[in-house]
Backbone as ProteinMPNN parsed JSONL, in Angstrom:
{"seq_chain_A": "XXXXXXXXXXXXXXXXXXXXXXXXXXXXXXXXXXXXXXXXXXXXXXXXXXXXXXXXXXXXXXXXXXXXXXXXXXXXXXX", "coords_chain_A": {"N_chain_A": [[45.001, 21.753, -44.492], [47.62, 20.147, -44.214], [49.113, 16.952, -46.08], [50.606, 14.064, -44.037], [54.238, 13.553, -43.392], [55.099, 10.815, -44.432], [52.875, 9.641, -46.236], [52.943, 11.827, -48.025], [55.298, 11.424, -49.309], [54.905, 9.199, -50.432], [52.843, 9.814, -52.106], [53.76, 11.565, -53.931], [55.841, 9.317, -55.163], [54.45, 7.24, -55.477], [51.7, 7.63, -56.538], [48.529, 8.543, -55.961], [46.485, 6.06, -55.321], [48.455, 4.962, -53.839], [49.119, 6.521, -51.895], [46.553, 6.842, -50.548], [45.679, 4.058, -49.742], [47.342, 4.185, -47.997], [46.862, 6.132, -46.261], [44.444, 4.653, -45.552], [45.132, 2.834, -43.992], [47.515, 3.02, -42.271], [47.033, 5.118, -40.884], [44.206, 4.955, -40.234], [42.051, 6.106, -41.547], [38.963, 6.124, -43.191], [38.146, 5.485, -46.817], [36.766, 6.632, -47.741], [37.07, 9.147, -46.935], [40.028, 9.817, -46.983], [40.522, 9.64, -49.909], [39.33, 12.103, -50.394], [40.986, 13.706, -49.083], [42.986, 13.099, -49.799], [43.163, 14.229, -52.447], [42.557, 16.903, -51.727], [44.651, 18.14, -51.151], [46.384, 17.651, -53.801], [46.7, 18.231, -56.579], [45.049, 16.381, -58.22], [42.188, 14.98, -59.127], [38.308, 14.381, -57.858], [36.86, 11.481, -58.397], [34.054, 11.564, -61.071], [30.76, 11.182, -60.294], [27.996, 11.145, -61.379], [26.69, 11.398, -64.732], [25.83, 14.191, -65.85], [22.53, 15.484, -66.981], [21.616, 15.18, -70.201], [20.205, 17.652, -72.735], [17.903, 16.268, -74.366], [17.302, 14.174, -72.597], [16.46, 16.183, -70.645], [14.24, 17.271, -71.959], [12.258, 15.147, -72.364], [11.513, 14.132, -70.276], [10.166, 16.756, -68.961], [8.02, 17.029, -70.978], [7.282, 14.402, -70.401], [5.993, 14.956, -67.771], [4.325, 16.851, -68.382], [2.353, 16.019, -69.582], [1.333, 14.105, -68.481], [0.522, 15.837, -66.482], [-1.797, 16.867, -68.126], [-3.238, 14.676, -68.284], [-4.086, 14.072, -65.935], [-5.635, 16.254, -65.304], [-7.632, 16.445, -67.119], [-8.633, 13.737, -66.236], [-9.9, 14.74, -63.397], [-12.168, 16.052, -64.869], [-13.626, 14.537, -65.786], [-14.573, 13.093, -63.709]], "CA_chain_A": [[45.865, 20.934, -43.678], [48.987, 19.015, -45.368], [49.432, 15.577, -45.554], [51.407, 13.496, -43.099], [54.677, 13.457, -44.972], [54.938, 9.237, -45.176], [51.809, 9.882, -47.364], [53.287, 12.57, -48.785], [56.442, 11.017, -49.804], [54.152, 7.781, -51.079], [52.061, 10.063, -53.245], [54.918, 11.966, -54.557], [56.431, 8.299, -55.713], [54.136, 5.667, -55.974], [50.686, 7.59, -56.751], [47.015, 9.143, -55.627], [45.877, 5.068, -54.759], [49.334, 4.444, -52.611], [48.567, 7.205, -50.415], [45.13, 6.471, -50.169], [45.706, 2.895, -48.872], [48.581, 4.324, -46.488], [46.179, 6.877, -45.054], [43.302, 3.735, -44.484], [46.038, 1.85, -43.364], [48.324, 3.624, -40.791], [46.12, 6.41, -39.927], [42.503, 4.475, -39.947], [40.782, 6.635, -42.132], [37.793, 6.104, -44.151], [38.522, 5.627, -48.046], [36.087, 8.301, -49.052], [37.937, 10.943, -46.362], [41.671, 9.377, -47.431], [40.285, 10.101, -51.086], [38.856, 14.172, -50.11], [42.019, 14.349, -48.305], [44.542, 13.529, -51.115], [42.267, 15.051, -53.209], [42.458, 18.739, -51.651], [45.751, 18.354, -51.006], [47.052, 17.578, -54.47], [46.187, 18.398, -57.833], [44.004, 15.177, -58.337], [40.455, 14.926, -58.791], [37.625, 13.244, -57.313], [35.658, 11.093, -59.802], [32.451, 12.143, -61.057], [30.206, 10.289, -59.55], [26.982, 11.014, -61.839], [26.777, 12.4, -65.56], [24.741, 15.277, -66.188], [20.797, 14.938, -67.729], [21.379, 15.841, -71.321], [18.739, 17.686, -73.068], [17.253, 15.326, -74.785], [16.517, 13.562, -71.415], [15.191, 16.714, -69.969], [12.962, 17.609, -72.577], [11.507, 14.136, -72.556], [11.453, 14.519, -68.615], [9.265, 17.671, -69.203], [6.859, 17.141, -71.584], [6.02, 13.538, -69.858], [5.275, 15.994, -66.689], [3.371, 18.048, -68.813], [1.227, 15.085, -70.584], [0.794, 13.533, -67.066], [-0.739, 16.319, -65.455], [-2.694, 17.166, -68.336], [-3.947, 13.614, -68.137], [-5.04, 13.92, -64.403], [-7.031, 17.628, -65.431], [-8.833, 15.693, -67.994], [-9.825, 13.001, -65.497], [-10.473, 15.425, -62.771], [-12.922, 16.466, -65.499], [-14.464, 13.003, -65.98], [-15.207, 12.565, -62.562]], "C_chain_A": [[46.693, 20.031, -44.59], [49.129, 18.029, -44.471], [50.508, 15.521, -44.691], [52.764, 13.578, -44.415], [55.51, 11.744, -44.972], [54.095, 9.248, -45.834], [52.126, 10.686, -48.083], [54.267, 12.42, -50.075], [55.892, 9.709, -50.727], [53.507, 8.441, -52.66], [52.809, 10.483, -54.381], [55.778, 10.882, -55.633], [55.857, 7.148, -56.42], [52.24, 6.442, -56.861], [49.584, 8.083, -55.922], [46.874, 7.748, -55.038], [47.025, 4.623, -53.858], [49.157, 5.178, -51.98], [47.642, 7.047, -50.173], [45.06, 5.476, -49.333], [46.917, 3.545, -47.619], [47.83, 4.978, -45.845], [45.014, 6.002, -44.41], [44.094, 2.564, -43.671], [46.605, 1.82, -41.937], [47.949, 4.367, -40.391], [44.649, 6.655, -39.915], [41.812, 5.43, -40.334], [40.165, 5.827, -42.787], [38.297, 6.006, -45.819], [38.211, 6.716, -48.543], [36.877, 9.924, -48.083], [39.35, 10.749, -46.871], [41.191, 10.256, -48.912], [39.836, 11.864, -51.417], [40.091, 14.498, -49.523], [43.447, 14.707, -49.54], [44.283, 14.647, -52.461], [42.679, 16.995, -53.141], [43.566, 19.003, -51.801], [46.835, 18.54, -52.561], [46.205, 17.934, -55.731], [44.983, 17.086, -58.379], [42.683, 15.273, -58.176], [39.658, 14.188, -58.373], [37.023, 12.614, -58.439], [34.669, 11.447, -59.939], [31.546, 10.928, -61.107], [28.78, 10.003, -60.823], [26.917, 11.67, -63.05], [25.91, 12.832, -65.516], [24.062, 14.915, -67.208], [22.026, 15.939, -69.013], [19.838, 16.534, -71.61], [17.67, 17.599, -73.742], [16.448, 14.247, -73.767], [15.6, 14.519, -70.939], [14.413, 17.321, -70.65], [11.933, 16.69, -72.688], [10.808, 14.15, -71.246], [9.755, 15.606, -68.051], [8.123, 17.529, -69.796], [6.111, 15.597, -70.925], [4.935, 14.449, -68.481], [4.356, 16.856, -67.346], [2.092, 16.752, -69.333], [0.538, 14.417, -69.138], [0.061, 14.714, -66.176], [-1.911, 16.874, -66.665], [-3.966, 15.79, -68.694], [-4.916, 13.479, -66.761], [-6.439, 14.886, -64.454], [-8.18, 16.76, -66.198], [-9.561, 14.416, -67.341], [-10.227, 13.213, -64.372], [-11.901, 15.934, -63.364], [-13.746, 16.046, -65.575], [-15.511, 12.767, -64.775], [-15.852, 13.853, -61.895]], "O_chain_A": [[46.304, 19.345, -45.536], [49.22, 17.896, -43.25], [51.266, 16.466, -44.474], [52.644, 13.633, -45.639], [56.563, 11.65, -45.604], [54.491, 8.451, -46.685], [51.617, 10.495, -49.188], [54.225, 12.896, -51.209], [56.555, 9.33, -51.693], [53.57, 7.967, -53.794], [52.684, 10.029, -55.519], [56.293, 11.296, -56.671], [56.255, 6.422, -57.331], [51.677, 5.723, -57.687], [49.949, 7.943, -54.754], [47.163, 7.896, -53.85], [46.657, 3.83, -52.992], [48.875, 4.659, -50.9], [47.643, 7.083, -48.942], [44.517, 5.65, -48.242], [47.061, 3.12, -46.473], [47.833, 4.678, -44.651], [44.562, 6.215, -43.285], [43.665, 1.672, -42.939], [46.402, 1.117, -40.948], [48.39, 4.642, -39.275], [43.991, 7.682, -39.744], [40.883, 5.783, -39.608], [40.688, 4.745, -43.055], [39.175, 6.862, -45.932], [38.759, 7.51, -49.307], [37.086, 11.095, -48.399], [39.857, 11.811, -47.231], [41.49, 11.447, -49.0], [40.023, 12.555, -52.419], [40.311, 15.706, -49.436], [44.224, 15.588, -49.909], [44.953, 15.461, -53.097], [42.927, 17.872, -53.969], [43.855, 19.984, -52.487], [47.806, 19.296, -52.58], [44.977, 17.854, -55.684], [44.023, 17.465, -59.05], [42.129, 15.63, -57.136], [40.06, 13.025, -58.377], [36.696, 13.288, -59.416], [34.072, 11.769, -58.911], [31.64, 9.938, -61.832], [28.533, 8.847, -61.165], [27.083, 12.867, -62.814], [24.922, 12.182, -65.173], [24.491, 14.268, -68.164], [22.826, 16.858, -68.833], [18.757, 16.247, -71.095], [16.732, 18.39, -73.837], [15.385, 13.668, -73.988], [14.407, 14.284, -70.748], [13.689, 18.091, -70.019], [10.81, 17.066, -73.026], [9.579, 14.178, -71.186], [8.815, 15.386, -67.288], [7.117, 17.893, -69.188], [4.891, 15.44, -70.866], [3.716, 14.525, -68.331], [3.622, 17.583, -66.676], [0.894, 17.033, -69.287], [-0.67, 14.326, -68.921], [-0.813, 14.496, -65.337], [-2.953, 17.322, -66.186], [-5.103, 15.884, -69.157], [-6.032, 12.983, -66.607], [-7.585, 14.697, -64.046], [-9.335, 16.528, -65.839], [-10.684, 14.034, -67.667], [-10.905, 12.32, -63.864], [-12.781, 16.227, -62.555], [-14.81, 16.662, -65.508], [-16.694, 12.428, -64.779], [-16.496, 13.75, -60.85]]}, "name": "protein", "num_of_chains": 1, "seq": "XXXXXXXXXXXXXXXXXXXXXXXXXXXXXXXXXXXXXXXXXXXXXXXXXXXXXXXXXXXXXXXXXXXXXXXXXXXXXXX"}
């Protein structure tokens, strides 16, 4: 679906964040749907919200999971 074209003509001139506020503005959207909307519509991306585990995190990640359950076997053992 294509933008309205007063948002169209905004983004075209002023920017990705002037259409954004014109679509929560004059046509009461939501920021985060204004932002998926200009988004699909135009070459623009969404931000990335979360960086990806390196793997140095998830090997650390892993082997605590591994030391922690072989901590529980060994006091399953105990008891």
């Amino acid at each position: 679906m294509r933008l309205p074209e007063d948002v169209e003509s905004v983004l075209n001139v002023r920017g990705e964040k002037a259409a954004i506020a014109l679509l929560c503005r004059q046509h009461e959207m939501s920021r985060g749907a204004a932002m998926a909307w200009v988004a699909a519509c135009s070459g623009w991306r969404l931000p990335v919200v979360a960086k990806p585990l390196s793997k140095v995190k998830i090997a650390a990640l892993l082997t605590g999971a591994f030391v922690a359950g072989m901590l529980l076997a060994a006091l399953e053992k105990l008891f």
